[in-house]
C-alpha positions in Angstrom: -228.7 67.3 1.3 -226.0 65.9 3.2 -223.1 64.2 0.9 -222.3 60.5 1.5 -219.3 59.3 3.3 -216.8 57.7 0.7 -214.0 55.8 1.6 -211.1 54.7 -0.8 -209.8 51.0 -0.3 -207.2 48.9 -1.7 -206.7 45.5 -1.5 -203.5 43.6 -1.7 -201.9 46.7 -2.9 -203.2 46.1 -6.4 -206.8 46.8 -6.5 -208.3 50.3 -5.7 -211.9 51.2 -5.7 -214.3 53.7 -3.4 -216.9 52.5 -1.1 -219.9 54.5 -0.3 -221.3 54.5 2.8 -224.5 53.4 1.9 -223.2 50.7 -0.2 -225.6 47.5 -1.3 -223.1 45.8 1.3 -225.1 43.6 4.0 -222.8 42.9 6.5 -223.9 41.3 9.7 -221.2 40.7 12.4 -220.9 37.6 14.9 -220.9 37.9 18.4 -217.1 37.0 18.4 -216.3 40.2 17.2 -214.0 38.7 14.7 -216.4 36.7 12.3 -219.2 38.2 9.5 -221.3 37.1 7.1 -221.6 39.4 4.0 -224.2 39.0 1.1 -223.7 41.2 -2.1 -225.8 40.9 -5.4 -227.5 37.8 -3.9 -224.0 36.2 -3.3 -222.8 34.8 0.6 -219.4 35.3 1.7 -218.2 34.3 5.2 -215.2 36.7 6.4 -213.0 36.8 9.8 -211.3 39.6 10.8 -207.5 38.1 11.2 -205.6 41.2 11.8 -206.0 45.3 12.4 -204.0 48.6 12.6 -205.5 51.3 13.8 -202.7 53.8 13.4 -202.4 53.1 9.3 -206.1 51.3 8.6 -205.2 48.6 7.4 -206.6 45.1 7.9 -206.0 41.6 6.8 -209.2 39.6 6.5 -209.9 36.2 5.3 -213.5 36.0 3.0 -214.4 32.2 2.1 -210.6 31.4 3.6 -208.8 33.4 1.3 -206.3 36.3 3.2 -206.6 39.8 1.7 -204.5 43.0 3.0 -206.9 46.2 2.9 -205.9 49.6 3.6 -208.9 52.7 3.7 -208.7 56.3 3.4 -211.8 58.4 4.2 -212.1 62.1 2.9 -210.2 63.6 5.3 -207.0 61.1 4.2 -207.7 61.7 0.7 -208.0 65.8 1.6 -204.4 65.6 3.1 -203.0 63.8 0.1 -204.6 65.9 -2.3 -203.2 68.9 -0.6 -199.4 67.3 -0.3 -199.8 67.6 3.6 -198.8 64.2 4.2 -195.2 64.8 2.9 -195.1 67.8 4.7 -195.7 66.2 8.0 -192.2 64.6 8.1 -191.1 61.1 8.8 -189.5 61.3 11.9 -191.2 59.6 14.9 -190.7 60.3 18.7 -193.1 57.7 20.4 -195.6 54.7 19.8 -198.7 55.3 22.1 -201.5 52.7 22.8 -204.3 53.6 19.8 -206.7 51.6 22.5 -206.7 49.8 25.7 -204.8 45.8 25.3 -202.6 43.7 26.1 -199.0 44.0 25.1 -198.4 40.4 23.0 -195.3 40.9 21.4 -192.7 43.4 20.9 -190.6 43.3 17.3 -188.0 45.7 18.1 -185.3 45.9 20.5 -183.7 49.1 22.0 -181.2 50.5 19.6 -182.6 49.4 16.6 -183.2 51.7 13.3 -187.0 51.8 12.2 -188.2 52.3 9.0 -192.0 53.9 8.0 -194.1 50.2 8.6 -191.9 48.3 10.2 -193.7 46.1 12.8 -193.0 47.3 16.1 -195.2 45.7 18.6 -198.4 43.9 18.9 -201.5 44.7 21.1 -204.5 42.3 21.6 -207.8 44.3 21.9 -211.3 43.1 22.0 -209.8 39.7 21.0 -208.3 41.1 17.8 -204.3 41.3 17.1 -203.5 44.8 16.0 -199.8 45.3 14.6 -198.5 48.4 15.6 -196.2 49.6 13.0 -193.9 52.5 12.3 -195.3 55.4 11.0 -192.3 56.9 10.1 -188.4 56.7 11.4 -186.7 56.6 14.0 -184.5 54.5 16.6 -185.8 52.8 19.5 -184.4 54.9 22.7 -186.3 53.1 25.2 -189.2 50.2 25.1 -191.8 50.9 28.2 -193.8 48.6 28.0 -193.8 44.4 28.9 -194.5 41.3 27.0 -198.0 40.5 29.0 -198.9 43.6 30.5 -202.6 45.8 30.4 -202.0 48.8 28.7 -204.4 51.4 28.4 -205.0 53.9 25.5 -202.6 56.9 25.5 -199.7 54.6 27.0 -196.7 55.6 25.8 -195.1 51.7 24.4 -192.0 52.8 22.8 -189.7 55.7 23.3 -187.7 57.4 19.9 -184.8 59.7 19.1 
């Protein structure tokens, strides 16, 4: 018997609890690709998907109009942490790549500039979704590739650290 997927989320940074993959959820997604409908214990909620990054999981989604920051780990996070691998993997960064094909919105960070682990460094529309790239560890910006406007495509190299 195969062992269901579980994923740890928290919410806000206060609330933890484990999802199961095949929770009593009903989730049903709008063409926009931003909008949901959710119904739990005979209860309607109406969600919208307001921000996402890849690179950390984390999300900030609005259900019935109210903005919620939710991070996830899946096993294999939790395995690393359990293990102390995370710490061992060091904090110092050397580039920001594309996570998916976008376009370059914004960029926080000017050449020169010390980053800290999730600092905001850029941000990439994809599939009509604003992700925030941020910092996953630190660094100083050497060099900034990448344009306010242009197509990127995943595996870009955006930002350049020493």
């Amino acid at each position: 018997m195969e062992k269901e997927k579980t994923f740890k989320a928290k919410v806000n940074g206060m609330f933890e609890f484990d999802i199961e993959e095949n929770t009593s959820l009903d989730i049903v997604a709008d063409n926009d690709g931003r909008t949901f409908h959710i119904i739990r214990d005979g209860k309607s909620f109406k969600g919208e998907l307001l921000q996402h990054n890849p690179q950390d999981k984390s999300f900030v989604i609005s259900i019935n109009g109210k903005e919620h920051e939710v991070t996830l780990e899946d096993s294999y996070d939790l395995l690393i942490k359990k293990m102390g691998l995370n710490a061992a993997a060091g904090n110092k960064m050397n580039e920001v790549k594309a996570p998916m094909p976008g376009l370059v919105l914004d960029i926080l960070v000017e050449e020169g500039q010390t980053i800290q682990k999730g600092d905001p460094l850029i941000v990439l529309e994809a599939m009509k979704m604003e992700n925030v790239l941020k910092a996953s560890g630190e660094g100083t910006i050497e060099q900034i590739k990448s344009t306010k406007g242009e197509a990127v495509n995943k595996g870009d190299i955006l930002i350049q650290l020493s």
